[in-house]
Every structure is written in structure tokens, then in C-alpha cells.
N, C-alpha and C positions, 0 to 999 in steps of 0.2 A: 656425685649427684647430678644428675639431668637438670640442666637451668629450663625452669618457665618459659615460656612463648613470651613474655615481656621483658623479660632477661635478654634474649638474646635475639640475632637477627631473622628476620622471617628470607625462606629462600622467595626467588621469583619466578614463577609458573608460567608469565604470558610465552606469547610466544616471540615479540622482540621489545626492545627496550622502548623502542618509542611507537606510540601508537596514533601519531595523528596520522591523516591523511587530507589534501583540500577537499572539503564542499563535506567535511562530517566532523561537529564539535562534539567531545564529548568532556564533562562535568562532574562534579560530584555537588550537589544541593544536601545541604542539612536535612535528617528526617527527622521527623513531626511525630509529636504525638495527639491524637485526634482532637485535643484542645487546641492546638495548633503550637504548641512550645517546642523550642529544638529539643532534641535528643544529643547527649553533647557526646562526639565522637564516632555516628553512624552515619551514612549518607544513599540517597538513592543516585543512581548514576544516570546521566541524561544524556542518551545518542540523539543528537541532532539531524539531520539532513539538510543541509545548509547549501539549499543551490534554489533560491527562490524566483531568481529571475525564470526561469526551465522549471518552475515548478515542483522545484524538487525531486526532475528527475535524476536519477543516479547513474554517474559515470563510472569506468571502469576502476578509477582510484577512489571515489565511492564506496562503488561495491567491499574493494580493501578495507576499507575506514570502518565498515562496518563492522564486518568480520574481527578486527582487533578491537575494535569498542566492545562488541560483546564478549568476546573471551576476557579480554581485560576486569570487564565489571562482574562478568562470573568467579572469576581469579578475585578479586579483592574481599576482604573478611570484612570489611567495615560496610559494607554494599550490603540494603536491605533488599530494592526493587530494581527496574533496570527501566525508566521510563523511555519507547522510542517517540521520535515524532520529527516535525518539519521546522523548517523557519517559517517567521510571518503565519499571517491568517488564509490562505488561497489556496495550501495544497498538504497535504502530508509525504507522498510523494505519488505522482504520474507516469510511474516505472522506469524502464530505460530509457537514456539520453537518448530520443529518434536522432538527435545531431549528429551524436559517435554513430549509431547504429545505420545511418546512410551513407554517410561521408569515411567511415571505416572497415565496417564489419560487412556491409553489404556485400555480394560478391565474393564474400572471403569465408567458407566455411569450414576451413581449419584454424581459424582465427578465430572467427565465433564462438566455437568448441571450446577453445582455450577459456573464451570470457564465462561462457555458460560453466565451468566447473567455480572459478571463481560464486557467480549468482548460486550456483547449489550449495557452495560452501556457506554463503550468507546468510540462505534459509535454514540450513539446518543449525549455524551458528544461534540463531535466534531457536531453533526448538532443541535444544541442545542447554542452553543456559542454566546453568544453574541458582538462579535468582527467576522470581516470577518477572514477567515482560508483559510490560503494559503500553500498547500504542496508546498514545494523547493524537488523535486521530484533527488535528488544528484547522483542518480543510481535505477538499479532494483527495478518496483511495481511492487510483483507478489504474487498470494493468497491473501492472509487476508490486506497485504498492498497495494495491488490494491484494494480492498474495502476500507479500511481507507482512504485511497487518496482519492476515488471519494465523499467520504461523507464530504470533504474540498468544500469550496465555489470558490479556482481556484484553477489551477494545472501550475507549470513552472517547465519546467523538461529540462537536458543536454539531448544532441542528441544520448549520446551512452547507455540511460539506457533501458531498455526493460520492456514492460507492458506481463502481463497477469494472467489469471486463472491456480488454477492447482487441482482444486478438484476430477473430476471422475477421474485422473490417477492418484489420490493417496489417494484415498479411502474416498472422502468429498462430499459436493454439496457445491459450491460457495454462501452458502446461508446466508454468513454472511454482505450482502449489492450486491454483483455483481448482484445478479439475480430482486433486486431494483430497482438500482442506472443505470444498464447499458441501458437495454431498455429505460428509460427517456433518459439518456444523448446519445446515440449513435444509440438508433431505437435497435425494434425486432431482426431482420437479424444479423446484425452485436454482438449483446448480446447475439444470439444460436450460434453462429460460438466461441464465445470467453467461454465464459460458458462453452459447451461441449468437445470442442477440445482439450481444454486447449493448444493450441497454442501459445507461446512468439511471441511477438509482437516489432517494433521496437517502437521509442519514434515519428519518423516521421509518422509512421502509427496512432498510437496514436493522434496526431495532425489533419489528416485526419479524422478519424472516429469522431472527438470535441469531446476526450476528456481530450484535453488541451489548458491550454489560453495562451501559449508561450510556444517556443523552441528554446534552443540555442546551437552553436557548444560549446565542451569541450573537443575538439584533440587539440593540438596545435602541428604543427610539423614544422621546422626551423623559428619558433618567432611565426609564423601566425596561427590564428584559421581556422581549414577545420571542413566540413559537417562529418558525420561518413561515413566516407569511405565504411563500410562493407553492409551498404542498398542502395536501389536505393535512389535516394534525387531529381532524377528529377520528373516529371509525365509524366511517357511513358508509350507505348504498346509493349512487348514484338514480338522478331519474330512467339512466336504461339497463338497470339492476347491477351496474359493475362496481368493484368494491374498490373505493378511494383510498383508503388511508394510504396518505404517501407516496400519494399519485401527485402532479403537479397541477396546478389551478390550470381553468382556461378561463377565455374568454374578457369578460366584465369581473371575474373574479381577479383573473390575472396583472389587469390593468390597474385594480385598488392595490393588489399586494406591492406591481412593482413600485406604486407612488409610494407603498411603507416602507419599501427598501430605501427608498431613496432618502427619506427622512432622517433615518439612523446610520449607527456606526457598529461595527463589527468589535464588541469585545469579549475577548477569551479567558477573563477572572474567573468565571463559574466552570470552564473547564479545567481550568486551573486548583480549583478550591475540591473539586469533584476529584481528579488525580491523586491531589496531597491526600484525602480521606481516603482513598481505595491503598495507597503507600501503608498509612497511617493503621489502619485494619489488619494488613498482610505482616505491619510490622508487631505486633500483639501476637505471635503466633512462637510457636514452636521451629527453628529455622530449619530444622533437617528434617520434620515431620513436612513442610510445609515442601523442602524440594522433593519427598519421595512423593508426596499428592500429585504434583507438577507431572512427576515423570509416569506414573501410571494415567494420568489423563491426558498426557499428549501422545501416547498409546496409537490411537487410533488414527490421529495424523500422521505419526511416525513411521508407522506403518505402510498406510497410501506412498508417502512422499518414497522413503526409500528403496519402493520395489520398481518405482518407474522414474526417479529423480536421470539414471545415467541413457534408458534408453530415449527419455525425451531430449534430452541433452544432444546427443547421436542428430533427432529429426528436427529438431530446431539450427541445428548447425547447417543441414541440408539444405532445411527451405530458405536458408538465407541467396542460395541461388534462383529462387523463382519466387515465391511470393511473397515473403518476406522483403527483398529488396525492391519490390515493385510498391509493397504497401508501403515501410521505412519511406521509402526516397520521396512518395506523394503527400505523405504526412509532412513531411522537413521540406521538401518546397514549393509544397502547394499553398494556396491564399487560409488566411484563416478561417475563411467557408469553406472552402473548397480543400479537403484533402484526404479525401478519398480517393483510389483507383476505379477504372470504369466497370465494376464488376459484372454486367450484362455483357459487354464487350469482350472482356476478357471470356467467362463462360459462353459467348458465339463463336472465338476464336478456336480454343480447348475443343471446343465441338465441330469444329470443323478441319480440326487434326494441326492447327500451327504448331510451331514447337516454341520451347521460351527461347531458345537460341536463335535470333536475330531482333528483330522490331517488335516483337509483341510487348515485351516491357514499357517500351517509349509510345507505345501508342494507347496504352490504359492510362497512362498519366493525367490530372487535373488539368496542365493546360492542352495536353492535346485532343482532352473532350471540347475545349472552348473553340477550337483551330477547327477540328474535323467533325465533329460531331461522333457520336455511335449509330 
């Protein structure tokens, strides 16, 4: 006779025995049932990003860390959900380390190469999962971690963290899922405004455009949670007919919100409380009806990502010799105002036939707009 699954030992699926790596904890939390009592014996698994000084952006051994945190938590039978999210309240993550990506990768595009198959391994680790994947969105998704978020199956973010791309201004194309993932989730229009502008976004905007499944206040100022004071929160029409919701205040608005910011303190229990109920929901279900839901609705991402995953890979490795290491290197040492390349300069150079091999690099640079001007 066949012994029981409790009888005898379970094999081991991951892929190595040990799965940490620095700057990504990963956890198992007791799961709940919507009254809030444990469940005794299941757990949701919690991928951290634990690099909060950088904002949580991800390094190379990172990027690793992730990659086995999710197969791990998909591999494990006691695993109901797979919560991702950031350390601290200021970022979820801000995509790639510029640090490594100046001080390493710059100039090195067979190196690059190497790291980008790693980040595609990552994304599709997370669309891949078999357990739902839930960013706890703690603060800032913007670059690479605005693509990792949308490639989660929901998104619940606090009111005061801000979305967006930031590839053309700093020498990328948002090609590692944004230019996938957004047009599915948010329409065309709305995917060329975010993609090209690279515009921050708020988290209530975010919400409007779907692409989040909850929002909640994380001000708290005298005991009580408020909205983020520094965007519009209602849906109005401005006096010169443009639509605010989610827009940021100006003026005399601006100057009350920031005295409210100032008042209060940043608490993240009701993103917290929001999480465990969306766990708590998913855990109430049928487990294998609930992963084949998963996989025919991640369908349409799975699709984008994978017909163009290897050849943007190929042109992101490229541009690490011209624009790419021009933006990287201004970001990483430029002033915290100042870290932008000279992009009028550089398009007068480009147009006047320079080539990127000699000086044109060093002469877009943040301080040598201060030194010589454009």
C-alpha cells in the first residue's frame, strides 16, 4: 500500500536548498481567516525588498533573491498567497540599483545581457507563480518596480506612494514589462503618456487609470487617517476645464497640504489590515480552481512579455553603450536636483553628426551643464 503525503516525506522541487540572498527576506506569516484568527498550519509567504537606504532598488543578488523567493513560495503546499513588497514606508522598489548600473554595467554590454536575462527571469518568476501575487505597494513604484508590481496578479498600495516610468529621461525604454503590461491593463493612451513622459504619478491616479485593486489613507494626523492631502482626492474639473483627480495641488492649496503633511505621521496598519482581507478572501476559495483563474488571466500579459522579453533584452544591453550609460552615470552622480543628462545638447550634438565615441558623454553630464553651459 502507497503510504499518505503525511506518512511519508514530501520531495524538494525548489531549485536550491537555500534560498536567501542579501537585500530580499523572505517569511512565512500565519494566514487568517477574514475574522482575523489564525489558520493553524497555512501561511502566506512574504518577499521583502530589503534595501531601503536605495529605496529598494534591486541589485543583481536581488534580483536572485527574488527569483528563488518566488519559486520557493510557489513550491511550498502550505502557501496560500505570495505577498511582494518593500522595507519601510518610502518605496516599494525604484528598480535598478543606478549604483551597480553606473559603476558596472555601464559600458559593458555583454555583461548587461547576462544581468537582463536574470531581471526576465524575475518577471516572469512573479507571472509564473503559482500562488496569487499580491504587491503591498508600502510607498514609490517607479521604473523597474513599476513593472515588477504590474506583473503581480493585484496591487494595494497607501495613498501617498507614487507610480511611474522613468526610462527616456534617463537613458532606458521601459521595456522591461511597462510597455507589456500597461497597454493591457490601463489602454493605449494612457501606456504612451506614462511610458514616454515619464511623469510620477499619484497612487489615486493609479487607481483611476486600474491599475490597482485598493487604496488606502496612510497620513495619520491628530489619531485620525486623511486622504493624501498633496493631490486632488475628489473628481473635479478644474477652473480651466482640466480634470484633477490625482493631479497634485498647487499653489495656496499646496502650501495647506504641505503644513498637513507635516503634522502627521506615516502609518501603514490599514495597508496592512487591507492585505490580510484580500489573503483572507483568496484563502476561501477552491486552490487549483483559483491557480487555473490566475493563469488564464495572466494570458494577456504573458503573451506581450514573452514575444518581446529576449529581443528587448538584446537592445537594452546595446544601449548600455550610449544612452543608457550617459543617463545611469547622471543619475548616480549627479546633485539630487540635478540628475538629468543635457538632453537639448545632446539632440544639437546627434544633429550635428557627433558620434558617442569621444566627449559627447562627458559633456551632457549634470555638472558639465553647470561648467559650460548648452
Amino acid at each position: 500500500m502507497t503510504a499518505s503525503p503525511a506518512a511519508r516525506d514530501f520531495k524538494n522541487h525548489d531549485l536550491v536548498d537555500e534560498i536567501s540572498k542579501p537585500g530580499v527576506k523572505f517569511e512565512k506569516r500565519p494566514a487568517r481567516m477574514p475574522d482575523g484568527s489564525v489558520v493553524a498550519g497555512l501561511f502566506n509567504a512574504w518577499i521583502t525588498l530589503d534595501n531601503p537606504s536605495q529605496y529598494n532598488s534591486y541589485t543583481t543578488d536581488m534580483v536572485k533573491g527574488v527569483i528563488l523567493a518566488m519559486r520557493a513560495a510557489a513550491n511550498a503546499r502550505d502557501v496560500v498567497c505570495v505577498v511582494f513588497t518593500g522595507a519601510g514606508d518610502k518605496a516599494f522598489c525604484t528598480g535598478g540599483n543606478t549604483k551597480e548600473y553606473a559603476e558596472y554595467y555601464a559600458g559593458h554590454p555583454q555583461e548587461y545581457r547576462q544581468y537582463m536575462r536574470l531581471f526576465n527571469d524575475m518577471v516572469s518568476a512573479i507571472l509564473l507563480c503559482d500562488k496569487p501575487v499580491i504587491c503591498r505597494v508600502n510607498g514609490m513604484r517607479i521604473g523597474g518596480g513599476q513593472e515588477i508590481g504590474m506583473a503581480c496578479d493585484f496591487s494595494v498600495a497607501q495613498d501617498l506612494a507614487r507610480f511611474g516610468q522613468a526610462g527616456p529621461k534617463h537613458g532606458s525604454a521601459p521595456i522591461g514589462g511597462a510597455t507589456d503590461f500597461l497597454p493591457v491593463i490601463a489602454g493605449a493612451e494612457r501606456a504612451m503618456a506614462a511610458c514616454v513622459l515619464c511623469e510620477p504619478f499619484s497612487a489615486h491616479k493609479a487607481s483611476w487609470m486600474g491599475i490597482l485593486t485598493d487604496l488606502v489613507p496612510a497620513l495619520k494626523v491628530d489619531g485620525k487617517f486623511v486622504a493624501n492631502p498633496l493631490v486632488e482626492t475628489q473628481k473635479m474639473v478644474d477652473e480651466h476645464g482640466r480634470f484633477c483627480f490625482g493631479e497634485p495641488k498647487t499653489g495656496e492649496a499646496l502650501k495647506e497640504a504641505k503644513a498637513l503633511m507635516a503634522r502627521g505621521t506615516v502609518d501603514l496598519s490599514l495597508l496592512d489590515a487591507k492585505v490580510e482581507e484580500l489573503c483572507a478572501k483568496i484563502l476561501l476559495t477552491f486552490p487549483d480552481c483559483t491557480t487555473k483563474t490566475l493563469e488564464e488571466l495572466r494570458k494577456p500579459k504573458l503573451e506581450a512579455w514573452d514575444k518581446n522579453k529576449e529581443n528587448s533584452r538584446a537592445w537594452l544591453a546595446l544601449n548600455m553603450m550610449t544612452e543608457a550609460r550617459a543617463g545611469f552615470t547622471a543619475f548616480n552622480e549627479g546633485t539630487k536636483d540635478d540628475r538629468e543628462a543635457d538632453f537639448v545638447l545632446l539632440r544639437q550634438k546627434l544633429a550635428a553628426g557627433e558620434s558617442w565615441v569621444g566627449p559627447l558623454h562627458d559633456s551632457i553630464q549634470p555638472k558639465a551643464k553647470k561648467v559650460g553651459g548648452s
